[in-house]
N, C-alpha and C positions, 0 to 999 in steps of 0.2 A: 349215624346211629342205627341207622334201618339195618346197614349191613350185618351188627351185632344181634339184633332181635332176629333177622332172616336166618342166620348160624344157629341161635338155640333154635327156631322152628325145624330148622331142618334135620336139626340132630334129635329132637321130638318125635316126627314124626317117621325118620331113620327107625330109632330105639321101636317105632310101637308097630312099626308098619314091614309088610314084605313089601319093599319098590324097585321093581326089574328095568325100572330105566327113567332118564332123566326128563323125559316127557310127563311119567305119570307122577314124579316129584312135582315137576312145576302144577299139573293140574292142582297135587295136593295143596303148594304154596300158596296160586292164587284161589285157591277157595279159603284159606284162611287170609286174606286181604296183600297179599306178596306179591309184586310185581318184578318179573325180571327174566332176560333175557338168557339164552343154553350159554352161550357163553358164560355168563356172570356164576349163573348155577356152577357148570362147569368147575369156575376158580373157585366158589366157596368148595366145592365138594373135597377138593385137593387140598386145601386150607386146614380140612377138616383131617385131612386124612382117611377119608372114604374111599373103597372102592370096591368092585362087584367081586362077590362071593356067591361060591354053590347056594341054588336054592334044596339041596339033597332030592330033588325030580328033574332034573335035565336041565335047569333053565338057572338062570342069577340074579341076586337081589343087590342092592347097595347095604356096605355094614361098615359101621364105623370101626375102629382097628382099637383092640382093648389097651386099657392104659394098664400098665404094672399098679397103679395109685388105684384105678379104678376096678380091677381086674376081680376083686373080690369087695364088691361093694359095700354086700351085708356085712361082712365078719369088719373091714375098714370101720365102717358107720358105726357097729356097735362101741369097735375101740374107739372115737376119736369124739362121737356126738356126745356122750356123758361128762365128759371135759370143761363141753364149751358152758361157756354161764351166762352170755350179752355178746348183741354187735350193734357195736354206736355207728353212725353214722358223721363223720367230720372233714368238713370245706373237700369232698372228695375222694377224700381217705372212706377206710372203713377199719375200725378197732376192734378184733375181737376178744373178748376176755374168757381165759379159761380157769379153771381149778391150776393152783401153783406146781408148776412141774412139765406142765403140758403143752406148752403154749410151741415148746418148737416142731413138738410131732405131728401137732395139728399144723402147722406151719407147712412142715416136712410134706404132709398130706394135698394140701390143696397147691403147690411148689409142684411137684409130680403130677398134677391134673392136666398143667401143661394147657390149660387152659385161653386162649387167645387174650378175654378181655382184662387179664392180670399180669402186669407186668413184672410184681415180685412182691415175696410177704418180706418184714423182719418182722424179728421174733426174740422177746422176751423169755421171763420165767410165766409169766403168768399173761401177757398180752400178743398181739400180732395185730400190727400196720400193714394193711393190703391197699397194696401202690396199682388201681387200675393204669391199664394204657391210656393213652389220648383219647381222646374223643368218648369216651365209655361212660357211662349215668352209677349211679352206684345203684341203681333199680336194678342194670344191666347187670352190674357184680354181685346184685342178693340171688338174679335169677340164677345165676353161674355158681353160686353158693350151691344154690337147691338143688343145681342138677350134680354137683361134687358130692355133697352128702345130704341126699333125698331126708326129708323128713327136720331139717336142720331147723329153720326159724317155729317150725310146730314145738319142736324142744325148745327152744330157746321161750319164749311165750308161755311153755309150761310152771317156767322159776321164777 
């Protein structure tokens, strides 16, 4: 499970941060409580799909590689967050319910996130069954929710 919490930290601190190399990653990691070896870094970084890109001044940062799903966050989010109406939480599962109609696009949506800790939605007219991987907490799949479409459980809480 650490492995999964280490992947969103590191694609956190990817998104917020310019990091020219994977030294000042790990400093980043272990000052937020992450322990782990250039090798390990290394494999998550590739996992992820990171790799160094111009910093536009001579030098290179690490950037994660844009998803088609995520490539237009805002304009996604607006279509897909007004949808959603609840996500229960069940023996591992997680059920999300949308407005009827919607349920595959949002489907479709978090499918192309491509996501590691989810191994596949179905999809209803108005529900979606999201099948995390092995070993994955459903805390793990809310955080992986948040970072697919920022702002998601703040809606959800608002109905």
């Amino acid at each position: 499970m650490q492995k999964t919490e280490r992947l969103l930290v590191i694609e956190k601190i990817l998104a917020g941060s310019d990091i020219s190399s994977q030294q000042a990653l790990l400093r980043k990691l272990r000052a937020k409580g992450f322990r782990c070896t250039q090798a390990t870094l290394s494999r998550d970084l590739r996992q992820l799909g990171a790799g160094r890109v111009s910093d536009g001044a001579g030098g290179y940062r690490y950037s994660l590689p844009e998803n088609p799903a995520t490539g237009q966050a805002e304009k996604n989010r607006i279509q897909v967050l007004p949808a959603v109406i609840d996500i229960v939480d069940a023996k591992g599962l997680l059920v999300i319910r949308t407005l009827p109609g919607n349920a595959n696009n949002t489907a479709f949506f978090i499918d192309n996130a491509s996501r590691f800790e989810i191994a596949g939605t179905i999809a209803g007219d108005d529900t979606i069954l999201i099948i995390p991987r092995d070993g994955i907490s459903n805390r793990q799949v809310h955080n992986c929710l948040e970072v697919i479409m920022p702002g998601l459980h703040e809606h959800v809480k608002r109905k």
